[in-house]
Steps between C-alpha positions, in 0.01 A plus 500: 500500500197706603349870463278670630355859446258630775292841458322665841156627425546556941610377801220222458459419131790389254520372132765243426656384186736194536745233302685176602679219358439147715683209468366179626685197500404189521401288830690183571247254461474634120876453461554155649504261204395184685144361467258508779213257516118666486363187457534120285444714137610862617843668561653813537888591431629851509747683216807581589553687218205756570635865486334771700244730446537831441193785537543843397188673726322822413275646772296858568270540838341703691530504883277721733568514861201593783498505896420111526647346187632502166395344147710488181340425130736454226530283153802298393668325191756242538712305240616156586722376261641118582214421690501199671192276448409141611436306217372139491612268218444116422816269381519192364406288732180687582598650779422839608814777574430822644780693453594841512654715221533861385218532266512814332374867660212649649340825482320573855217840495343554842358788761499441875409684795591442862458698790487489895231666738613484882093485660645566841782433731468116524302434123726524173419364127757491184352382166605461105356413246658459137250420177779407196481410160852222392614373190733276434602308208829289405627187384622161636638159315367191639702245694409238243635722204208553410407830297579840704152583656382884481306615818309830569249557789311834551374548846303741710505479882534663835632433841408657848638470884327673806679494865406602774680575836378543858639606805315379795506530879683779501727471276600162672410222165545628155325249229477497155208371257578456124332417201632442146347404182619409117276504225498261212759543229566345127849362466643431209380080488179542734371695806575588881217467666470746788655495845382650856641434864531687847757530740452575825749669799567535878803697687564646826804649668657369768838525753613826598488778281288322225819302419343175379211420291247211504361392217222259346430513112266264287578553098222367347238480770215350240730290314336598224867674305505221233692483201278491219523433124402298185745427232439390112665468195536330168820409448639288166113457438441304934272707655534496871302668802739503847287635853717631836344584817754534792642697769767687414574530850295326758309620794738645775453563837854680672553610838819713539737713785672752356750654757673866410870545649595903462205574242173671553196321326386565180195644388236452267334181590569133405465519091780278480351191632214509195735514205347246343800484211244236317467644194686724260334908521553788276199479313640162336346179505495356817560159364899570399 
């Protein structure tokens, strides 16, 4: 369910006060129970018993309107209870599990802004950017039956993404330029380090009556999007340090037709092609 309540100070400027309840569930690669190999002392298994999350979201902003743009500052609190964190354990044999599980809750504080200022017929920028303060804390027992482990992490952090789109020769090429960047986070056994990447984009119309669409897209132009984090912990008295730097998704280059039978093209530019889905959002750490 969601609310909102929305006061009109004019035609340009409006208060907003809003609540929702989320549910996320679970991906599949968390459920599947069947080990996959990291490498000769690492492995990861998912939980098929992992229940969803559920967020209850309170939210009041302020958006102001003007001839070439908008911009929208607000401040949030979300409640996470279930939360699903990554946890890395070590069994018997010495091995190390990472291993997801539903840890406890988390309490998520934040302000953001975003806005869009249209410079001229063929030059358009979005931007956001979101400083939060999470908290999380819950419990887990050890694969080795070991004693049930209490975790907390207290984190401060902030995210931004800029895009840009152009329309050139006449209208004739759109393209699209976007950057996005995570800052570092606490979790509740170690740190996410911080992320950045761009993604770049080409279309132009073509057929009769603008009914197809060419289309080039690069996600992660600098391959520079890594998956970051350090992991340590003390369990049954073996301290252990674990280190991951990966692509979550690698570097991808796609060229694409699109073809429109009876329908008239959509606008509003190509923002689908940069959804970079890597990591979780909502003022949470990244690293779920």
């Amino acid at each position: 369910p969601s609310g909102f309540l929305t006061y009109e100070f004019n035609e340009k400027q409006s208060i907003q006060l809003s609540y929702s309840k989320r549910l996320r569930r679970p991906r599949f690669w968390d459920l599947n129970p069947f080990y996959g190999l990291g490498d000769s002392r690492s492995n990861f298994v998912g939980n098929p018993f992992l229940d969803p999350e559920l967020t209850n979201s309170y939210e009041i902003g302020f958006l102001s309107e003007f001839e070439k743009g908008n911009i929208y500052a607000g401040t949030y609190y979300r409640h996470t209870n279930d939360v699903i964190e990554r946890i890395f354990d070590v069994n018997d044999q010495g091995y190390a599990v990472f291993k997801p599980v539903n840890l406890g809750y988390t309490n998520a504080y934040g302000v953001e802004i975003n806005g869009s200022l249209e410079y001229n017929k063929w030059l358009k920028t979005t931007g956001s950017l979101n400083f939060f303060q999470s908290e999380t804390e819950g419990e887990y027992e050890p694969i080795n039956g070991g004693r049930t482990q209490n975790f907390y992490a207290k984190s401060y952090s902030w995210r931004t993404r800029i895009s840009n789109n152009l329309k050139m020769f006449d209208n004739k090429l759109e393209g699209q330029l976007t950057f996005d960047y995570r800052g570092p986070s606490e979790s509740p056994q170690g740190k996410n380090l911080s992320s950045y990447g761009i993604d770049f984009s080409l279309s132009k119309d073509i057929f009769k009556n603008k009914k197809g669409t060419l289309s080039f897209t690069v996600r992660d132009l600098t391959k520079s999007r890594l998956r970051r984090y350090e992991r340590g912990g003390k369990p049954d008295d073996n301290y252990f340090t674990v280190g991951e730097y990966s692509w979550r998704r690698s570097q991808e280059f796609r060229l694409s037709l699109q073809y429109r039978i009876n329908q008239n093209k959509r606008r509003g530019g190509q923002r689908g092609d940069f959804d970079s889905g890597d990591f979780q959002d909502n003022g949470q750490l990244f690293g779920n």
